[in-house]
C-alpha positions as CSV (number, residue, x, y, z in Angstrom):
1,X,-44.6,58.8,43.7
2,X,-42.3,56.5,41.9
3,X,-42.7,52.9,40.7
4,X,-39.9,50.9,38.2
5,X,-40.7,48.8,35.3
6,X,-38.6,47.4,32.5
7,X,-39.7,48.8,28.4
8,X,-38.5,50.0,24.8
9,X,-37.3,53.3,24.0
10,X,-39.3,54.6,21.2
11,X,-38.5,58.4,21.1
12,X,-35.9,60.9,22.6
13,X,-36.5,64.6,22.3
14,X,-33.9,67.5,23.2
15,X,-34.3,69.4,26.4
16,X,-31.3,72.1,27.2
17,X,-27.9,71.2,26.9
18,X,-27.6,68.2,28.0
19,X,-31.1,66.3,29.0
20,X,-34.0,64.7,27.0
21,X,-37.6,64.2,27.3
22,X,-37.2,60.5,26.7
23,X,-40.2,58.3,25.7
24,X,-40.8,54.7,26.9
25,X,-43.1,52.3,26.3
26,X,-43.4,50.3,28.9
27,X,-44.7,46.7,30.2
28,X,-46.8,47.9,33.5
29,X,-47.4,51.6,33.0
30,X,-47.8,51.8,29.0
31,X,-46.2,54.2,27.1
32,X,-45.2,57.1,29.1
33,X,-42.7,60.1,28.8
34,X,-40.1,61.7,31.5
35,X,-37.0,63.8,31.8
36,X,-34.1,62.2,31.6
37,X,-30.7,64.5,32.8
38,X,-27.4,64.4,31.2
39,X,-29.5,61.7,28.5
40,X,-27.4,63.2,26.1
41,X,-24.0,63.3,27.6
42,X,-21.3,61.1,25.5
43,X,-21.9,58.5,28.8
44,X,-25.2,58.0,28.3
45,X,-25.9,59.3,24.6
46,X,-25.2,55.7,23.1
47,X,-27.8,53.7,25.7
48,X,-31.0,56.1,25.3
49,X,-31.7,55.6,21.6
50,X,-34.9,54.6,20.2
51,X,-34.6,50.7,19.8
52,X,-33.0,49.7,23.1
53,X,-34.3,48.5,26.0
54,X,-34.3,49.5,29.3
55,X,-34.8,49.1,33.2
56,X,-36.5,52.7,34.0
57,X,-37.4,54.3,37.1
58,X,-39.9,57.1,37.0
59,X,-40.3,60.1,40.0
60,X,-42.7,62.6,40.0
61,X,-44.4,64.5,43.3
62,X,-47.8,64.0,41.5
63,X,-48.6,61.0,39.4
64,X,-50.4,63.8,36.4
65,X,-46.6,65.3,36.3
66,X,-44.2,64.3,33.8
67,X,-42.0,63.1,36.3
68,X,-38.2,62.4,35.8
69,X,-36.3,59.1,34.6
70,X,-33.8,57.0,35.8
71,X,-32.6,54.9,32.9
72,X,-30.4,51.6,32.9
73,X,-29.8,49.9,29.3
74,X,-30.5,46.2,29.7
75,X,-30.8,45.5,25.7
76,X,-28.8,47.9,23.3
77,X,-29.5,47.5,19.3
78,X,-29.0,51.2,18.3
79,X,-25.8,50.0,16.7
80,X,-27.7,47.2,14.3
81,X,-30.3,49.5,13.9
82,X,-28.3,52.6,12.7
83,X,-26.5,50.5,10.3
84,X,-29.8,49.5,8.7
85,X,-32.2,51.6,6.8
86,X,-34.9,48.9,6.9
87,X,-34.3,48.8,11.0
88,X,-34.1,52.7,11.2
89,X,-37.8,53.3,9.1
90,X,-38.9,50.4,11.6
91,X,-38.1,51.6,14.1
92,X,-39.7,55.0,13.7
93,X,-43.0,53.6,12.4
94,X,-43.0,51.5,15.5
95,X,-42.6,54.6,17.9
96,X,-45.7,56.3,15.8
97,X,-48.0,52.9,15.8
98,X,-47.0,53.1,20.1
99,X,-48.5,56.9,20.0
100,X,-51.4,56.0,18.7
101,X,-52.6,54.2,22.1
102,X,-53.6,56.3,24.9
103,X,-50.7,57.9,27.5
104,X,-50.1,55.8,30.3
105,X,-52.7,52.9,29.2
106,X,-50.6,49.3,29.9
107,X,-50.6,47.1,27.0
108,X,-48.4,44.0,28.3
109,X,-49.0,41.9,25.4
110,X,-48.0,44.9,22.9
111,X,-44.9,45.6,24.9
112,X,-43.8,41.8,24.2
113,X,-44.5,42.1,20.6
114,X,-42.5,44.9,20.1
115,X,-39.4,43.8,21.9
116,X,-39.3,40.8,19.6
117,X,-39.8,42.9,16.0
118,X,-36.5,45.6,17.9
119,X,-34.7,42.5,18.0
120,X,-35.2,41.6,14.6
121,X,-35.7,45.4,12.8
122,X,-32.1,44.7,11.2
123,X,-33.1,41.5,9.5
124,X,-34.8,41.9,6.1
125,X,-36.1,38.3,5.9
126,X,-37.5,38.5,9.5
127,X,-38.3,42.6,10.5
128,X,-41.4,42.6,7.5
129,X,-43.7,39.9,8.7
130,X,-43.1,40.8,12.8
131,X,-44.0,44.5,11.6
132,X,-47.6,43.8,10.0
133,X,-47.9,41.2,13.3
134,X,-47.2,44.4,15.4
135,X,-49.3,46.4,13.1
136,X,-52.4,43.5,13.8
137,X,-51.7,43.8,17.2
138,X,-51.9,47.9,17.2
139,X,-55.5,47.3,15.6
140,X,-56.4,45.1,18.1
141,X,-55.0,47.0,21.1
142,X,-57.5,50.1,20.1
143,X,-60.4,47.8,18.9
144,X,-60.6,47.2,15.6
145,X,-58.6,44.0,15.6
146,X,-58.9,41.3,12.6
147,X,-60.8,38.0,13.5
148,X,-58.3,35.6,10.7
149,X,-59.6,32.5,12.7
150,X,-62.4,31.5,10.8
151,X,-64.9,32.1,8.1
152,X,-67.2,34.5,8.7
153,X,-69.8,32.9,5.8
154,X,-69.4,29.0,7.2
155,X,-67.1,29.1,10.3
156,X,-64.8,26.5,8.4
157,X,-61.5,26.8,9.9
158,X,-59.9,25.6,6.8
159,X,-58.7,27.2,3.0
160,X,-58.7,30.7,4.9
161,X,-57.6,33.1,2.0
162,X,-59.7,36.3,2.4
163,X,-60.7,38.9,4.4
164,X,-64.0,40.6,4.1
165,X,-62.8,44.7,4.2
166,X,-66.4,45.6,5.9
167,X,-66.0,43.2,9.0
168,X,-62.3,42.4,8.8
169,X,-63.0,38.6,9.6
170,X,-61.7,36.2,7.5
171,X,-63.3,34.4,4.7
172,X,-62.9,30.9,3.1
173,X,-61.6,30.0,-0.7
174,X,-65.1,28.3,-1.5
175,X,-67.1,31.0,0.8
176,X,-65.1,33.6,-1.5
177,X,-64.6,32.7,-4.7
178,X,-68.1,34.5,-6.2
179,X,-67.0,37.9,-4.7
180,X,-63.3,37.6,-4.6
181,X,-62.3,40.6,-6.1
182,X,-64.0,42.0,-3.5
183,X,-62.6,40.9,-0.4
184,X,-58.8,41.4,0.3
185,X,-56.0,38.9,0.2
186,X,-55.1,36.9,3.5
187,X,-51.5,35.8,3.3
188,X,-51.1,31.9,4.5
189,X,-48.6,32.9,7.1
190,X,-51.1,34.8,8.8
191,X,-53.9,32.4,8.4
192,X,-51.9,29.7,10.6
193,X,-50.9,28.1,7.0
194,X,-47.4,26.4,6.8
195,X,-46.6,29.1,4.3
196,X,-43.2,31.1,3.7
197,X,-43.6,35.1,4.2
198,X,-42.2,35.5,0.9
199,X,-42.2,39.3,-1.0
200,X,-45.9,38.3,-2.6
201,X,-47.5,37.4,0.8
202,X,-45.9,40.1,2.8
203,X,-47.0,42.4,0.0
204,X,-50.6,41.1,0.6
205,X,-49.7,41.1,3.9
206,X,-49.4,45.1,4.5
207,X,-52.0,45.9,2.0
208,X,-54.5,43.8,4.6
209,X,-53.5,45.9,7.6
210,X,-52.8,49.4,5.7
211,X,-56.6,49.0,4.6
212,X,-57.8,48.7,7.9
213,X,-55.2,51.0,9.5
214,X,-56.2,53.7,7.4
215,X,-60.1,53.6,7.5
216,X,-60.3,52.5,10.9
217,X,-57.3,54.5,12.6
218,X,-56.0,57.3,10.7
219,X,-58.1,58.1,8.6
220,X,-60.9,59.1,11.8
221,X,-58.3,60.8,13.1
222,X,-57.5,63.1,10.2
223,X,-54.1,61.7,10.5
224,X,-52.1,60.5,6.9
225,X,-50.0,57.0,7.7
226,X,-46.6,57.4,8.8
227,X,-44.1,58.7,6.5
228,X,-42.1,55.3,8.0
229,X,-44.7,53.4,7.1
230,X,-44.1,54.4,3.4
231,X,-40.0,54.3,3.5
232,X,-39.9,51.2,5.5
233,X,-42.3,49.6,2.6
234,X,-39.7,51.0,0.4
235,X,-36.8,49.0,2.0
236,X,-38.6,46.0,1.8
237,X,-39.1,45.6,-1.1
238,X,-35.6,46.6,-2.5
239,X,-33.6,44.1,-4.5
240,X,-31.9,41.9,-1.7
């Protein structure tokens, strides 16, 4: 069988001399592994990096075999990226937030997300808030997705700055204010506000979906978070 689609390279693993098992995550078909020959050849070494983009065509004689690649870059950003520490961690915990869904499950709308954050990895005032967007939309994608649209206590749209940490829907200033120090921080830029991601919000930012990522993903798993999580934190919040 065989079938094309278009996706983002989010790992590439040795195989012999010259070929890689090369992971995709893909529009149509989710995110799905094959062999790619001569993927590390000094042709093609430069186009099959974790980051780019790609037209792929995957073979197999059975549709439960790992099947084999044909590759074609159509969006290369390995360069920006390896010039970037901020893009590099990014890119990694982007390829272990992917893993986390289910082989060969599609996930359009993910697969959209995450071409816009590689096109941005590289820029420090940009790559943070698009990472804890794709990290909302990772929730989401497995089930445990945020409801930020309203307040859970009144239904007000209006002065949402909390979320609630047992039902992870949002929760209004007034609705809030007698248990605040109870209920987690909900950055304005993520609660449709007209407010700058700046450091303080994006802080708040990943501390909202690290909570839920943790007891509601990783945690059941018996997984710890991604050591790119951590480093990519790190770069963030460097002196610019």
């Amino acid at each position: 069988m065989e079938w094309r689609d278009e996706g983002v390279i989010i790992g590439v693993r040795k195989h012999g001399e010259t070929s890689a098992i090369v992971e995709v995550m893909t529009r149509a078909h989710g995110r799905h592994l094959g062999l790619a020959r001569g993927a590390r050849s000094r042709l093609n070494a430069p186009a099959l990096q974790p980051g780019n983009s790609v037209a792929a065509s995957w073979r197999a004689r059975l549709d439960e075999h790992m099947g084999a690649w044909t590759l074609e870059a159509t969006r290369l950003r390995s360069g920006a990226i390896l010039d970037s520490a901020l893009a590099l961690h990014g890119v990694s915990h982007m390829g272990a937030l992917a893993r986390l869904l289910p082989e060969r499950d599609p996930h359009p709308a993910l697969h959209e997300t995450m071409e816009l954050l590689a096109d941005h990895l590289h820029e420090p005032r940009i790559a943070p808030a698009l990472m804890v967007r794709f990290e909302l939309a990772i929730l989401g994608e497995l089930g445990f997705g945020l409801d930020l649209s309203q307040c859970a206590a009144t239904g007000a749209r209006a002065e949402l700055v909390y979320v609630s940490p047992k039902s992870g829907r949002a929760v209004s200033r007034a609705a809030g204010e007698p248990w605040k120090d109870r209920l987690l921080p909900l950055p304005g830029f993520l609660a449709g506000r007209a407010e700058p991601a700046d450091a303080a919000a994006v802080a708040d930012a990943f501390r909202l979906t690290g909570f839920f990522l943790e007891r509601d993903i990783f945690g059941p798993r018996g997984l710890a978070m991604p050591d790119a999580r951590r480093a990519f934190l790190a770069e963030v919040v460097k002196p610019g």
